[in-house]
C-alpha positions in Angstrom: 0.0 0.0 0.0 1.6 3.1 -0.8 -0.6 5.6 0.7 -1.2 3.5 3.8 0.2 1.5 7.0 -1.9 -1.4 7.6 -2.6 -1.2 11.6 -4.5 -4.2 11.9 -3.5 -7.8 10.0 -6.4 -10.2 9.5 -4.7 -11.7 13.0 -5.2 -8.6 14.6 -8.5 -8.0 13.6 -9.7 -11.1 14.8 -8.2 -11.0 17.9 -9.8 -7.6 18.4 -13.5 -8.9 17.8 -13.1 -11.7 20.0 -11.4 -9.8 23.0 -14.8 -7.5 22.1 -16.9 -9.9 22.1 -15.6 -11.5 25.9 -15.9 -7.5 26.8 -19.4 -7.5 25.9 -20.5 -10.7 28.1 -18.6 -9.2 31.0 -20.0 -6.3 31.0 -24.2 -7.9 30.2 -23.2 -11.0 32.4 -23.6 -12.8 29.2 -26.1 -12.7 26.4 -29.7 -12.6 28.1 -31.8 -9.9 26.2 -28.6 -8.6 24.1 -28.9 -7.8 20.2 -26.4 -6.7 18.0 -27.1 -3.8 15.5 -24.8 -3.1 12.9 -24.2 0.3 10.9 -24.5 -0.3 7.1 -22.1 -1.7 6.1 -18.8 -2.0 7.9 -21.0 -2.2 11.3 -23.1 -5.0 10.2 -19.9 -7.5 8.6 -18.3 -6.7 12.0 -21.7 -7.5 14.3 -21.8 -10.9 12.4 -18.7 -11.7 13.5 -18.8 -10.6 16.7 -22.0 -12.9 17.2 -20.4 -15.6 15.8 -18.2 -15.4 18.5 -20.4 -14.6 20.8 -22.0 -18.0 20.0 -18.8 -19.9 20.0 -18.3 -18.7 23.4 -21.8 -18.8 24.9 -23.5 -21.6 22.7 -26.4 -18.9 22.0 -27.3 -17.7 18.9 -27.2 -13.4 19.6 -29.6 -11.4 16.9 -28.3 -9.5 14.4 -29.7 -6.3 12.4 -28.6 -3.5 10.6 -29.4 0.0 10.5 -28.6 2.6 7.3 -28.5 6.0 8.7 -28.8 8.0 5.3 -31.9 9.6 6.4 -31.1 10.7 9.9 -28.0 12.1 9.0 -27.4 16.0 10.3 -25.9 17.1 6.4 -28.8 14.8 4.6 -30.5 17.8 3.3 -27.5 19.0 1.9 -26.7 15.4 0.1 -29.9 14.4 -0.3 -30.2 13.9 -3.9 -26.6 11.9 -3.7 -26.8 9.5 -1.5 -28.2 6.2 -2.3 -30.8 4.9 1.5 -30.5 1.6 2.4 -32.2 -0.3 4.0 -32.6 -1.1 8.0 -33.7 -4.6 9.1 -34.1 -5.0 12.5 -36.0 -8.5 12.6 -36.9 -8.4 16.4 -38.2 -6.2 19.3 -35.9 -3.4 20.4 -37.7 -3.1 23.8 -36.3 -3.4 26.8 -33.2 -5.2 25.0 -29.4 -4.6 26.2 -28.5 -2.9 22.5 -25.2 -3.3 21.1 -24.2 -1.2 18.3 -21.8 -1.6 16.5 -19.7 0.5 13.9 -16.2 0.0 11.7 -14.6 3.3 12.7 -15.8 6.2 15.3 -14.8 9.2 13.8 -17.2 12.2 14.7 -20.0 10.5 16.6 -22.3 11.9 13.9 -22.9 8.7 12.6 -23.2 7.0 16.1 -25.6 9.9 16.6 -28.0 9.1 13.8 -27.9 5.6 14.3 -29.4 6.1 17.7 -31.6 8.2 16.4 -33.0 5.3 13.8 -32.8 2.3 16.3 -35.5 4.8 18.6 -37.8 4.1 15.7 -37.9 0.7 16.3 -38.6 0.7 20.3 -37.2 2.0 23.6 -34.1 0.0 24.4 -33.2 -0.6 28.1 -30.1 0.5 26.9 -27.2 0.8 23.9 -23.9 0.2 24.5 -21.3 1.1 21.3 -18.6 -1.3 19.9 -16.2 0.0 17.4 -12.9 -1.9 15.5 -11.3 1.4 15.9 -11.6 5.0 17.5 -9.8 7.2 15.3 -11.0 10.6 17.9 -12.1 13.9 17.0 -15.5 13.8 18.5 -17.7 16.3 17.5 -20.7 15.2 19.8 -20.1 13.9 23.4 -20.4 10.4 22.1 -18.0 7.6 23.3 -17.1 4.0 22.6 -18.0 1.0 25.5 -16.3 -1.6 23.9 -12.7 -0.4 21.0 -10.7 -3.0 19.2 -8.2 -0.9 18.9 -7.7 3.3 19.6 -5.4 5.3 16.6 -5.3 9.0 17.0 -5.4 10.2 13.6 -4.9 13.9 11.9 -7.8 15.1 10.1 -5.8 14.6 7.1 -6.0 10.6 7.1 -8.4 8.3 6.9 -9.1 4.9 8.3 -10.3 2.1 6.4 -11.6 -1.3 7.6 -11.1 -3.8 4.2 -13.2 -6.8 3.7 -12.9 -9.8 1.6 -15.1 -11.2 -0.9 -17.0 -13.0 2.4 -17.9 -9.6 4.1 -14.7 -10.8 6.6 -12.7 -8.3 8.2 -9.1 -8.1 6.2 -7.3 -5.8 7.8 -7.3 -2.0 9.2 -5.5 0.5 6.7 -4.3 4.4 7.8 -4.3 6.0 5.0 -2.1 9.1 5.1 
């Protein structure tokens, strides 16, 4: 790669989501009322795998669904003839579940943000909790991760990308200067 430094290795990576994915059953005391939501479309690749080892682990099968923010972004208007909505699928009850959502790379928060803002559409959570491969900082919200694979303080100049093979599998984690 010359314009990047590859951060994470497919090792790495999948070290990362599994040391998430023991974080997450310490901190819920296991998998009792817990769901996975995944950002379209990094988020959702990386909620499937952190459920599949969630159910290696636990020998219970967590949910899985996905959310696509596009419309309850705060620059939609601005973009709105551009960007192409997805679509959210979010195949069971959100009430009173123990929420994890879960992103590629937290940046802003803006997306974190809207995301929220689309899951309350779909019930009243007992609560979210936020996983992310990697914080990359600059917060623009008061928004903050509960569960980071790996932290990597950035300029606003580069750019993190999470790559994914053919499979939707985590590859590797690329700074790209």
């Amino acid at each position: 790669m010359a314009n990047g430094t590859v951060i994470l290795d497919t090792a790495g990576v999948k070290r990362a989501l599994t040391r998430i994915a023991h974080e997450i059953l310490e901190r819920n005391k296991g998998v009792d009322d817990l769901v996975l939501v995944g950002i379209r479309t990094g988020g959702v690749h990386l909620a499937r795998e952190i459920a599949a080892r969630l159910e290696e682990i636990e020998g219970v099968t967590v949910p899985v669904g996905e959310v696509d923010i596009t419309l309850y972004r705060d620059d939609f208007k601005g973009h709105a003839r551009h960007l192409p909505v997805g679509r959210t699928d979010i195949p069971f009850s959100l009430e009173n579940k123990r929420v994890v959502l879960v992103d590629d790379v937290l940046f802003t928060g803006r997306t974190i943000r809207a995301a929220m803002d689309a899951m309350m559409d779909h019930g009243r959570p007992a609560c979210i909790q936020l996983a992310v491969l990697v914080d990359r900082g600059h917060r623009e919200l008061p928004i903050r991760a509960d569960f980071v694979g790996r932290n990597v303080p950035t300029s606003l100049k580069e750019k993190i990308a999470v790559l994914f093979d053919a499979a939707s599998r985590p590859t590797d984690v690329v700074l790209e200067k």
